[in-house]
C-alpha positions, -999 to 999 in steps of 0.1 A, spaced: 0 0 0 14 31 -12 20 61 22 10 95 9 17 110 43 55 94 41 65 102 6 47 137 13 64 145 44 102 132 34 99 145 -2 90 183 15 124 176 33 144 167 4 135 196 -14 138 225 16 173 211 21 180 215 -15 168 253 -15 185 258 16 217 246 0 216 270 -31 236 296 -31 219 330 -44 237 328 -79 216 298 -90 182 316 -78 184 327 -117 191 298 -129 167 285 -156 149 253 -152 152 236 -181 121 212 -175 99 246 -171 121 274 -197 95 302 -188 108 298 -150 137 306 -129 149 286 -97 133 310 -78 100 313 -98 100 272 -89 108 279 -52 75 306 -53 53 274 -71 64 252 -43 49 276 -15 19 289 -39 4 250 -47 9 242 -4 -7 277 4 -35 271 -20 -42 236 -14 -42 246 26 -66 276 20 -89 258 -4 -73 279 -33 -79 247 -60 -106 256 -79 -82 265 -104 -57 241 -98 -30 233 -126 -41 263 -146 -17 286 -158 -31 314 -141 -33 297 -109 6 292 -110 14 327 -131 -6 337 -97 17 318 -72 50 334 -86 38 367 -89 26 368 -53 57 357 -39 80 380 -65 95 404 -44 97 383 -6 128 370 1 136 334 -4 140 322 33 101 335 39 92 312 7 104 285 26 95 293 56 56 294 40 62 261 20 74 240 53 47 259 75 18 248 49 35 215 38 39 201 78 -5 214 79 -14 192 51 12 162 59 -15 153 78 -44 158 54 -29 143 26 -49 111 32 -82 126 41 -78 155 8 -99 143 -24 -77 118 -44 -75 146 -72 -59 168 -52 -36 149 -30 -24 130 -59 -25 162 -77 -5 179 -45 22 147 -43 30 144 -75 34 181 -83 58 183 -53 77 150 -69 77 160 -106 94 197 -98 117 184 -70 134 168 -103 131 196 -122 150 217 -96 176 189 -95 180 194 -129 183 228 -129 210 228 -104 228 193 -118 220 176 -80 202 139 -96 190 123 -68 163 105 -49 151 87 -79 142 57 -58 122 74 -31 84 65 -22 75 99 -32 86 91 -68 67 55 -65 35 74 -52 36 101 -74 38 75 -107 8 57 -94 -12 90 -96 -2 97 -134 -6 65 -146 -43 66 -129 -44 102 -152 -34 81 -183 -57 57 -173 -80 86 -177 -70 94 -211 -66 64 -221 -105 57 -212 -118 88 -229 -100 83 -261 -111 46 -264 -84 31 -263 -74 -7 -251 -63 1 -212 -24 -1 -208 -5 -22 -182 20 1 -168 49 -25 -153 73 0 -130 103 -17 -109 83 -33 -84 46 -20 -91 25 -25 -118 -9 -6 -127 -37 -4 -151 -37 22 -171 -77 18 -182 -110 -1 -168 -107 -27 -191 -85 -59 -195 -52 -49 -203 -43 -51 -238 -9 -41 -239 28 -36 -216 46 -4 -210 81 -11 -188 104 10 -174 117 20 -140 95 43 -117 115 76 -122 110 72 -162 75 66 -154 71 99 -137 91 122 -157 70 105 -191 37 110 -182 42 150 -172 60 164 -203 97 154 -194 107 126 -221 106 134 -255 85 111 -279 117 89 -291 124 87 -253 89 70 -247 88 46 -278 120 32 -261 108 23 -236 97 -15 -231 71 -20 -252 45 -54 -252 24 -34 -282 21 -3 -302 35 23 -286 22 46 -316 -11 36 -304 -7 60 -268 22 86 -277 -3 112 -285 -22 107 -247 6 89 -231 19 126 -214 -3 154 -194 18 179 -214 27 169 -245 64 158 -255 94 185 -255 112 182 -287 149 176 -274 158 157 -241 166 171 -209 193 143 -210 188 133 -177 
């Protein structure tokens, strides 16, 4: 059984560490998994989606203006108040996680997940690609494939991670999708390019999902991670 309130808690504490750690020349930095945002502009998101999700701010939830909203808010306070706000918020709902709608907790997890790698990227610090927050936060964009998957018609997908596996889809499975959970994360949300996902291991057409298979379309060269 997967713990939201673990891989919540511990994956808040990875990434205040890794904020803490940065020195203020990288606060420019460019993320290259998000190019219209800076390090800091990812630091601002991180408080913004734990504030909102804590003040019932989700009606808008994933929206571009609901995350234009959550940088330009925080644009001109000082980093160490940004995180002071995300850890305040994030230790409130550590112990909500499991009680919040599935939407929005999986939506709140795997949010936090998916742009803790993106700063890690951004500031060449791989790590943590193992974690239960990673695990967690695959099982919650496979169930948003499944999604997809079911309003496109097509046959539902077995998603086979490194020691999970999931139906993508209400139906039998008609088809395998392999890979280990941190490819599985970073696919589904926009991070592997479309030559990255066609190699992964494939029991089936893999031309048949490519055009649902991520939340955000496919960027066209590879963050090379």
């Amino acid at each position: 059984m997967l713990d939201y309130t673990t891989a919540y808690q511990t994956s808040v504490e990875r990434v205040a560490e890794l904020i803490e750690s940065l020195p203020e020349d990288q606060l420019t930095t460019m993320v290259p998994a998000c190019p219209e945002w800076s390090v800091r502009d990812l630091i601002a998101h991180f408080a913004g989606v734990a504030g909102d999700v804590a003040t019932g701010n989700v009606t808008e939830a994933g929206s571009e203006e609901w995350t234009a909203a959550q940088i330009e808010a925080r644009r001109n306070t000082p980093v160490d108040e940004i995180l002071e706000e995300f850890r305040n918020h994030a230790t409130q709902l550590a112990g909500a996680i499991e009680h919040l709608h599935p939407a929005i907790g999986g939506m709140l997890l795997g949010d936090l997940v998916t742009h803790e790698h993106d700063l890690r990227g951004a500031i060449d610090s791989p790590g943590a690609r193992d974690s239960g927050g990673v695990t967690a936060a695959t099982y919650t964009y496979v169930r948003r494939l499944g999604s997809r998957i079911k309003t496109e018609g097509l046959p539902t997908l077995l998603v086979i991670a490194s020691d999970e596996q999931w139906p993508a889809g209400k139906e039998e499975p008609q088809a395998t999708v392999r890979a280990p959970d941190f490819e599985l994360l970073r696919g589904p949300t926009g991070r592997r390019t479309a030559e990255e996902i066609r190699a992964f291991e494939w029991d089936g057409d893999p031309e048949v999902y490519l055009a649902h298979f991520s939340m955000y379309g496919h960027p066209a060269v590879s963050l090379g991670e």
